[in-house]
SEZAGU-229239 format. One record per residue: residue number from 0; residue in one letter; x, y, z of N, C-alpha, C in turn. Coordinates in steps of 0.2 Angstrom, whole numbers, plus 5000, padded with zeros to 4 digits. Example, Ala and Ser with C-alpha at 12.3 -4.5 7.8 and 13.67 -1.06 7.14 Angstrom:
# residues 2
<pt i="0" aa="A" n_px="5066" n_py="4972" n_pz="5039" ca_px="5062" ca_py="4978" ca_pz="5039" c_px="5066" c_py="4984" c_pz="5039"/>
<pt i="1" aa="S" n_px="5064" n_py="4989" n_pz="5035" ca_px="5068" ca_py="4995" ca_pz="5036" c_px="5064" c_py="5000" c_pz="5039"/>
***
This chain:
# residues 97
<pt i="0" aa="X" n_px="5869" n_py="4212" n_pz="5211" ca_px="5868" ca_py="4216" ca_pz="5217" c_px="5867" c_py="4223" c_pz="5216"/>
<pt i="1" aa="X" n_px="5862" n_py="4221" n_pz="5212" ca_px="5860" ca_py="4230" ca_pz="5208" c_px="5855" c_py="4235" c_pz="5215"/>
<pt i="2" aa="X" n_px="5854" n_py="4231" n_pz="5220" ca_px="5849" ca_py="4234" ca_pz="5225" c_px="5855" c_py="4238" c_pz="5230"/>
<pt i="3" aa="X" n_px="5860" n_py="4237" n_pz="5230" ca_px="5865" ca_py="4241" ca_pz="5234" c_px="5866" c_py="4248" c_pz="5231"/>
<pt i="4" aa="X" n_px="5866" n_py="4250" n_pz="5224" ca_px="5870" ca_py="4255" ca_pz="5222" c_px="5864" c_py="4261" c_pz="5222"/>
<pt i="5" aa="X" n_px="5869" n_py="4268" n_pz="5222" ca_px="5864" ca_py="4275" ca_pz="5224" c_px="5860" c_py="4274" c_pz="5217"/>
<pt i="6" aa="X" n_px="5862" n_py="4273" n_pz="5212" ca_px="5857" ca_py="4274" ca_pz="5206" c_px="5851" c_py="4271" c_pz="5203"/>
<pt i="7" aa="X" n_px="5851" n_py="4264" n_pz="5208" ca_px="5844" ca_py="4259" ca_pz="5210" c_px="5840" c_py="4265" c_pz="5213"/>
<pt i="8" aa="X" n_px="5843" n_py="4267" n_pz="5221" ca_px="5841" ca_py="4270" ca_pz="5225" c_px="5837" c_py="4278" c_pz="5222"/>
<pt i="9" aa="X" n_px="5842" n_py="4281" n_pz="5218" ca_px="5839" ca_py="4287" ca_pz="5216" c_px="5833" c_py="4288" c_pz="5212"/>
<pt i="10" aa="X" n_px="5836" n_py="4281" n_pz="5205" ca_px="5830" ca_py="4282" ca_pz="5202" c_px="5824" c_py="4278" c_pz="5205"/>
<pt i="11" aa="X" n_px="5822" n_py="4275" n_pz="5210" ca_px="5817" ca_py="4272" ca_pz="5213" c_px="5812" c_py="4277" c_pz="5218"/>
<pt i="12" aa="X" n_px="5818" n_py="4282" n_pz="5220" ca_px="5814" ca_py="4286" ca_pz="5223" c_px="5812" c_py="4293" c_pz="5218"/>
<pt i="13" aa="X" n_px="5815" n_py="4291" n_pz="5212" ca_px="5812" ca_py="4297" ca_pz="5207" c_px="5807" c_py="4295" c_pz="5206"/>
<pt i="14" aa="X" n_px="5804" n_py="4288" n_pz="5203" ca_px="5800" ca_py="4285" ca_pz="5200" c_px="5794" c_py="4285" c_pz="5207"/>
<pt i="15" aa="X" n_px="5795" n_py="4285" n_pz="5213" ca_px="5788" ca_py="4287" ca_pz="5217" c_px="5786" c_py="4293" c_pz="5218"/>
<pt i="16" aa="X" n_px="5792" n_py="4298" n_pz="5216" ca_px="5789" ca_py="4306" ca_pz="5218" c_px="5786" c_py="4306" c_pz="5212"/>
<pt i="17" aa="X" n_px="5786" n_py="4305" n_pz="5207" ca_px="5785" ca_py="4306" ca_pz="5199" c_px="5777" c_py="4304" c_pz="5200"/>
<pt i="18" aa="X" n_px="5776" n_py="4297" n_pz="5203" ca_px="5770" ca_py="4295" ca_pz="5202" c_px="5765" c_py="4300" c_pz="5207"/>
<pt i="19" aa="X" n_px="5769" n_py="4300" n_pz="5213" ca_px="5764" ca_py="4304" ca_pz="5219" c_px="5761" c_py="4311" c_pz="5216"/>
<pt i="20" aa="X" n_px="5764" n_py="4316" n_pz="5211" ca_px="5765" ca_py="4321" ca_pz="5210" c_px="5759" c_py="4318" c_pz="5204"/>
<pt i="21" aa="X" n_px="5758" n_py="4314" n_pz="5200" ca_px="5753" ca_py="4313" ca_pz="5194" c_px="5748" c_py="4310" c_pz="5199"/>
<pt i="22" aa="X" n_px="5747" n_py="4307" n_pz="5204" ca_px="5741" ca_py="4303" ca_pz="5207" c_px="5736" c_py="4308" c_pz="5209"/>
<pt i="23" aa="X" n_px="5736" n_py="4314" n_pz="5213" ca_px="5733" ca_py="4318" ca_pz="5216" c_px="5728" c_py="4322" c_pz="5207"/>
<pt i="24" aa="X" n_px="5732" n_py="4323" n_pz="5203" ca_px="5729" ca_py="4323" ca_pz="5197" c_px="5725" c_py="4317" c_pz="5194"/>
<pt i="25" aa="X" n_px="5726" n_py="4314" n_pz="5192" ca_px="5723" ca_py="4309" ca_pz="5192" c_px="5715" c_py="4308" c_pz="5195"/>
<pt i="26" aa="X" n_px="5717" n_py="4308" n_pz="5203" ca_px="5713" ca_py="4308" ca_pz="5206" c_px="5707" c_py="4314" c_pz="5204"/>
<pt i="27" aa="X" n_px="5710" n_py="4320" n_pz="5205" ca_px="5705" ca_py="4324" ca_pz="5203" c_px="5701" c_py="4324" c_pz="5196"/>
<pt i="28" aa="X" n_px="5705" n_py="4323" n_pz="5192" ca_px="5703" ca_py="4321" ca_pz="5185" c_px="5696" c_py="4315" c_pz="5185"/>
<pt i="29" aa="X" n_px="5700" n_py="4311" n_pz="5190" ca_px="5692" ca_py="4306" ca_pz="5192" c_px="5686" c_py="4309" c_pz="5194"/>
<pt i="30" aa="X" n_px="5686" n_py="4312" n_pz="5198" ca_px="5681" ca_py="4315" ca_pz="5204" c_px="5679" c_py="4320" c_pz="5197"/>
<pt i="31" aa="X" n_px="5681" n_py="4324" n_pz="5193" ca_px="5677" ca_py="4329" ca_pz="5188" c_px="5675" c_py="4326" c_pz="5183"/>
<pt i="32" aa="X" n_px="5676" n_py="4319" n_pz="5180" ca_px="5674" ca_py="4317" ca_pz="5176" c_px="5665" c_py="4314" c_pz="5180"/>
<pt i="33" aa="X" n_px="5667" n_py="4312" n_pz="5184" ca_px="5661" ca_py="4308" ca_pz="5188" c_px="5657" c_py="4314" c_pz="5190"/>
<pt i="34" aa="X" n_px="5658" n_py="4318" n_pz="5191" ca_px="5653" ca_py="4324" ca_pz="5193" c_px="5651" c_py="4328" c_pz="5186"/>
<pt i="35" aa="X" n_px="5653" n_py="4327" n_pz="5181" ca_px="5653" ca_py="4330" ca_pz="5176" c_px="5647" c_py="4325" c_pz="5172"/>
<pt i="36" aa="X" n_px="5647" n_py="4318" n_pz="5175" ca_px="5643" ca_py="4311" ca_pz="5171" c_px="5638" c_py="4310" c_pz="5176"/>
<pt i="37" aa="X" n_px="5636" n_py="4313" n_pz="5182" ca_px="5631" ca_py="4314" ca_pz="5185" c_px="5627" c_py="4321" c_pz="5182"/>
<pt i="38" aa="X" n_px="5629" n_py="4328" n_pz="5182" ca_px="5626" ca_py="4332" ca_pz="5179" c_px="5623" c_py="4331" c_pz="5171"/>
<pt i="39" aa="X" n_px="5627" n_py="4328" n_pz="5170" ca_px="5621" ca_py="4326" ca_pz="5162" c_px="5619" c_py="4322" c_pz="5162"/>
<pt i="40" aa="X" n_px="5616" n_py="4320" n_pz="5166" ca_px="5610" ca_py="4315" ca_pz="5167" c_px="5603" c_py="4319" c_pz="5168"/>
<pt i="41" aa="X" n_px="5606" n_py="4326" n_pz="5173" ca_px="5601" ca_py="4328" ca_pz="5173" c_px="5597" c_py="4333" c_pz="5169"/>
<pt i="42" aa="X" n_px="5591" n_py="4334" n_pz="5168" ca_px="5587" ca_py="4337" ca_pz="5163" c_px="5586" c_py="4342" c_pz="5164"/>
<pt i="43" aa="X" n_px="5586" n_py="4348" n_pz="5160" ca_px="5583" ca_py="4354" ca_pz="5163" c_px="5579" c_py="4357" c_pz="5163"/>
<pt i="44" aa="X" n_px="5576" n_py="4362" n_pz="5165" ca_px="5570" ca_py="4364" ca_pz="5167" c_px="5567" c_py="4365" c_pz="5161"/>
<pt i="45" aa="X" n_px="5559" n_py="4366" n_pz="5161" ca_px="5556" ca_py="4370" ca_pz="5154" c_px="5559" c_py="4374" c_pz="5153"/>
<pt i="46" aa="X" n_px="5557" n_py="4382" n_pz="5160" ca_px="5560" ca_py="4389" ca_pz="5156" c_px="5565" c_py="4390" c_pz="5157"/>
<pt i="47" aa="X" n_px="5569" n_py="4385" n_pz="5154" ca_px="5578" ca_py="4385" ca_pz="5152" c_px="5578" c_py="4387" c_pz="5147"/>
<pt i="48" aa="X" n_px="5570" n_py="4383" n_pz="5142" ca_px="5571" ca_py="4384" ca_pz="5135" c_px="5570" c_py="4391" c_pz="5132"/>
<pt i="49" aa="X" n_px="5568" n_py="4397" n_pz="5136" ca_px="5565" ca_py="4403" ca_pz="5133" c_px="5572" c_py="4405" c_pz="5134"/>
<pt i="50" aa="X" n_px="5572" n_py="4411" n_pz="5131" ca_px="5577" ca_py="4416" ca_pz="5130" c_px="5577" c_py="4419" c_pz="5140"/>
<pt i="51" aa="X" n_px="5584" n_py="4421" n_pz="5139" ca_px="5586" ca_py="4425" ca_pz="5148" c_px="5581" c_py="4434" c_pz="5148"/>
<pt i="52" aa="X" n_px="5581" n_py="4436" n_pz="5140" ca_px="5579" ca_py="4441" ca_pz="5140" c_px="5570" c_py="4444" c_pz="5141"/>
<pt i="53" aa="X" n_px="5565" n_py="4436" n_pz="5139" ca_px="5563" ca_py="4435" ca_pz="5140" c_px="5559" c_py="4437" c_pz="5147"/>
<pt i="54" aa="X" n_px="5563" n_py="4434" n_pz="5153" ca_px="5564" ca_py="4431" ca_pz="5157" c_px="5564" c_py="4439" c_pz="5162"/>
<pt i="55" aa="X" n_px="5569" n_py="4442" n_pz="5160" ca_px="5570" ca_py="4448" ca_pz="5162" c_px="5569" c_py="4454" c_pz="5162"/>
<pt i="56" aa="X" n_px="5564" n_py="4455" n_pz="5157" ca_px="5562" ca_py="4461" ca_pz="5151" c_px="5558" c_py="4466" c_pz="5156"/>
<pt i="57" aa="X" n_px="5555" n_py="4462" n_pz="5161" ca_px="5549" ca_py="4467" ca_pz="5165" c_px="5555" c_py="4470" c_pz="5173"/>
<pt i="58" aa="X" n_px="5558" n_py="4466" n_pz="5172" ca_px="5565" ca_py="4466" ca_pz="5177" c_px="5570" c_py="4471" c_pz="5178"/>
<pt i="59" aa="X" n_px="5570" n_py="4472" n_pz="5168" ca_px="5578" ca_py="4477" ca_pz="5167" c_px="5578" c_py="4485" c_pz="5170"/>
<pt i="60" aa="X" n_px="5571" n_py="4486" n_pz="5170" ca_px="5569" ca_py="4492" ca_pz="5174" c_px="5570" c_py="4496" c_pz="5178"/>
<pt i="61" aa="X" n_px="5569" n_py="4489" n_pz="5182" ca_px="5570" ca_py="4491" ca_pz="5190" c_px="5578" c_py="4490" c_pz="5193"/>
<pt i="62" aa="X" n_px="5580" n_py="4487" n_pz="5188" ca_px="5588" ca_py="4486" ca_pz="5189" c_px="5592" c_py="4493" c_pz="5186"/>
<pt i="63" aa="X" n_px="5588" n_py="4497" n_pz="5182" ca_px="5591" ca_py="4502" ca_pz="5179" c_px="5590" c_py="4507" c_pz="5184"/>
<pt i="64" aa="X" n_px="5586" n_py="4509" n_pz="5189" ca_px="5585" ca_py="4513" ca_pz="5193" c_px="5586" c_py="4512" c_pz="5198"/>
<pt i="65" aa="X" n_px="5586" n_py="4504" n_pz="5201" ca_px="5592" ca_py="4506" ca_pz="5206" c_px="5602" c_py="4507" c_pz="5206"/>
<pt i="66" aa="X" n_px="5601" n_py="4504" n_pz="5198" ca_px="5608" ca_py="4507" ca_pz="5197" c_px="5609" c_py="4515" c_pz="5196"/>
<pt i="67" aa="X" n_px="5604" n_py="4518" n_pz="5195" ca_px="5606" ca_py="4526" ca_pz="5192" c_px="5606" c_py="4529" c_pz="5201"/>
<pt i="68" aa="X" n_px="5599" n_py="4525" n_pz="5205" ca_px="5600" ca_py="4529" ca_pz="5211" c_px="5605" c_py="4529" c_pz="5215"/>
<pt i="69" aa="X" n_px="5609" n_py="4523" n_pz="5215" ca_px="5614" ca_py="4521" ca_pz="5219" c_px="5620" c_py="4522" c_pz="5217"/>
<pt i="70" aa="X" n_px="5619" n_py="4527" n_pz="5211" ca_px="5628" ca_py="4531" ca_pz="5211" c_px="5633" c_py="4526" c_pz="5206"/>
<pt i="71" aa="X" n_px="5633" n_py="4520" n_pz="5206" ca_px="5633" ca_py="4515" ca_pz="5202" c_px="5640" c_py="4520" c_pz="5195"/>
<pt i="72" aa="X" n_px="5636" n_py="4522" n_pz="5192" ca_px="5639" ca_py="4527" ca_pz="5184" c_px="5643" c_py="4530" c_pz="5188"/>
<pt i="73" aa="X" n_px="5642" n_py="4534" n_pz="5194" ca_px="5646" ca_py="4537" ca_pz="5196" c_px="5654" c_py="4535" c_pz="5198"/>
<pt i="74" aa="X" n_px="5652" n_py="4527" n_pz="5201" ca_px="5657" ca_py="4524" ca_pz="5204" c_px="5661" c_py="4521" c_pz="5199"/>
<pt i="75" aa="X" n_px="5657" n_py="4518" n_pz="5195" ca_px="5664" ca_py="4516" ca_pz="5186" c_px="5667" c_py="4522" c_pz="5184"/>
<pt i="76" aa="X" n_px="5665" n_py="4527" n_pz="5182" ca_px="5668" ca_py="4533" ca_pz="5182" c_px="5673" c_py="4534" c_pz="5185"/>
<pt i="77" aa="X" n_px="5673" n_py="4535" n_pz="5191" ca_px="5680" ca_py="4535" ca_pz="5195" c_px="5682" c_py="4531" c_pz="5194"/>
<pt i="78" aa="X" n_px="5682" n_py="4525" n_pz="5196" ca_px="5687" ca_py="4519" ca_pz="5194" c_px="5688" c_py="4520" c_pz="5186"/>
<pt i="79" aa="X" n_px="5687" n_py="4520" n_pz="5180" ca_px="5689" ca_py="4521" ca_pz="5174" c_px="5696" c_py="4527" c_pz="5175"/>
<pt i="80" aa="X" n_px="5693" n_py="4534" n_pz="5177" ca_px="5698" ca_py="4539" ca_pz="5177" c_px="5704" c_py="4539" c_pz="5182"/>
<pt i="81" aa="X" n_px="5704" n_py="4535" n_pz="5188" ca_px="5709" ca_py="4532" ca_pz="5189" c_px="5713" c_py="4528" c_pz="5186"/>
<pt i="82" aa="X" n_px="5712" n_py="4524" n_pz="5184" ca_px="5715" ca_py="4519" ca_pz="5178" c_px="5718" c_py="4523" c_pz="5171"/>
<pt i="83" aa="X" n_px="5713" n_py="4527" n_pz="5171" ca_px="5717" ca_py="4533" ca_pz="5165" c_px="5723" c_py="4535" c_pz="5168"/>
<pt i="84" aa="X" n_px="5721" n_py="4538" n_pz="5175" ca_px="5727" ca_py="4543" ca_pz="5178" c_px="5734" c_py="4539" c_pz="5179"/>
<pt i="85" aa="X" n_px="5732" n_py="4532" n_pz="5180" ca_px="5739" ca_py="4529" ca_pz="5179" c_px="5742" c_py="4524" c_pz="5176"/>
<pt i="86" aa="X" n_px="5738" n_py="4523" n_pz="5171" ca_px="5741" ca_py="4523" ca_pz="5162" c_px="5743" c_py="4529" c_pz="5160"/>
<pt i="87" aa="X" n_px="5743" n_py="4535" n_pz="5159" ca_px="5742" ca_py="4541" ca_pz="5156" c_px="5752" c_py="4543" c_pz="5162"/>
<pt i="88" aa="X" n_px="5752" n_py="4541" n_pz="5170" ca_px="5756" ca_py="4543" ca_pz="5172" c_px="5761" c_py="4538" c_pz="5170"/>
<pt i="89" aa="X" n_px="5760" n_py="4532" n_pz="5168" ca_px="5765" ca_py="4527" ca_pz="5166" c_px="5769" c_py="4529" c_pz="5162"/>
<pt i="90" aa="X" n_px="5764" n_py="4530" n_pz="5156" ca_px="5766" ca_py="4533" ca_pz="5149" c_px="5772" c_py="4538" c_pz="5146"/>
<pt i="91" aa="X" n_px="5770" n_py="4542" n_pz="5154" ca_px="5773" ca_py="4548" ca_pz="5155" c_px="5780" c_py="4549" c_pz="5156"/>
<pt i="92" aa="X" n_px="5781" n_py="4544" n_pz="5161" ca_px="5786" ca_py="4543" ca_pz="5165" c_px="5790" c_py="4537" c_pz="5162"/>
<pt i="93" aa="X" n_px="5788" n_py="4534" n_pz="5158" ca_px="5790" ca_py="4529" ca_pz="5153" c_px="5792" c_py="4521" c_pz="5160"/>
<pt i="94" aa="X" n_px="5786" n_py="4521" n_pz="5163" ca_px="5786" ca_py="4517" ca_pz="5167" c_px="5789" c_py="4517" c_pz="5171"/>
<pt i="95" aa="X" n_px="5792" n_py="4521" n_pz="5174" ca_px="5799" ca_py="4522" ca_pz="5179" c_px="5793" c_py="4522" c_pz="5186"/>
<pt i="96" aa="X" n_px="5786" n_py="4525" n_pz="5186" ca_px="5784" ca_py="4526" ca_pz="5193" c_px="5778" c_py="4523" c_pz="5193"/>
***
């Protein structure tokens, strides 16, 4: 009459949380293996094979001018010297603020 006692009962309901808690992994682990075995199937383009530099050379240009005009350098700038200002205040203050 081993089905009456709390330790049948405890361990039985350990042993289904334990499972439910591994299934949902599982489960995903399934799902990304199969989407993982569908993308390599498929082949990639030609101009995969050339270099990205290649690709962008007549590009980089115009990515530098509108970064210069749009303040861009400016903007990292303040963001850097903020992050100095409090590192620097940390350091200071031995972390206290």
């Amino acid at each position: 009459m081993e089905f009456f006692t709390l330790a049948f009962w405890k361990g039985l309901w350990d042993d289904a949380t334990e499972y439910l808690d591994d299934k949902p992994v599982a489960i995903l682990k399934d799902l990304l293996d199969a989407i993982v075995s569908v993308l390599e199937t498929i082949t990639p383009p030609d101009f995969m094979d050339t270099p990205i530099s290649d690709q962008m050379g007549p590009v980089m240009e115009f990515i530098g001018y509108f970064m210069s005009e749009a303040g861009l350098t400016q903007a990292f700038a303040m963001i850097a010297s903020a992050y100095m200002f409090r590192l620097g205040r940390k350091a200071i203050t031995l972390g206290r603020w």
